[in-house]
C-alpha positions in Angstrom: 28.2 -12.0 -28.8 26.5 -9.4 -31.2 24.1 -6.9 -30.1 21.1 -7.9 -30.6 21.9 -11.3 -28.1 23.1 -8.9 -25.3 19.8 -7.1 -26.1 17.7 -10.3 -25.7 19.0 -11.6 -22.8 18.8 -8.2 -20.9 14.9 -8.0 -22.1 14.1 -11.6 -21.1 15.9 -11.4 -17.3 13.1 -8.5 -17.1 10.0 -9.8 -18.8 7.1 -9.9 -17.8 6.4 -13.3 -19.8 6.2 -16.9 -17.7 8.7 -19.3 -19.0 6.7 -21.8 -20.7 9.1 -24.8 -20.0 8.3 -24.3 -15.8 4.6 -25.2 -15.2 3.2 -24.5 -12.4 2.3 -27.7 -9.8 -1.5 -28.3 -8.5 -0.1 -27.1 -4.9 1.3 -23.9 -6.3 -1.7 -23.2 -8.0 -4.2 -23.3 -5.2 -1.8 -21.5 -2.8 -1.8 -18.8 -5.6 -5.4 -19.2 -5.5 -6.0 -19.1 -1.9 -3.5 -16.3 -1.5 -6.2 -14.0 -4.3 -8.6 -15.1 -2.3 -7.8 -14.1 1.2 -6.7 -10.7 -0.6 -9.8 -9.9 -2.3 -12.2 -10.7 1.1 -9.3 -8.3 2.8 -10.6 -5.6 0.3 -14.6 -6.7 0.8 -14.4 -6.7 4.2 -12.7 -3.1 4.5 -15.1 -1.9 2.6 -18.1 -2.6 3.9 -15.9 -2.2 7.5 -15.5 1.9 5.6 -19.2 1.6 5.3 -20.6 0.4 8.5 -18.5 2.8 10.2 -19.6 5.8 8.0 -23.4 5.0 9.3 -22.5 4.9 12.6 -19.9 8.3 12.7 -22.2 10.3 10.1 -25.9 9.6 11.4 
């Protein structure tokens, strides 16, 4: 094994890239979407939580 190989596989195990031979399945894909979902209302609702409470504490 030459250099450059031991190189490869070392950069691959750590890459950032999706394997293109593994797609995704319809069931994985809305879990993935429902899990970006339920994040992102997470962040909505603390922030407008942040804002009510600001009102209330500051006025």
């Amino acid at each position: 094994m030459n250099r450059n190989t031991a190189r490869q596989r070392r950069f691959e195990k750590f890459s950032m890239t999706r394997n293109p031979q593994k797609r995704r399945t319809p069931e994985e894909i809305r879990a993935g979407n429902l899990r970006l979902g339920l994040i992102l209302l997470v962040i909505v609702a603390v922030f407008f939580l942040g804002a009510i409470i600001k009102q209330v504490w500051f006025s």
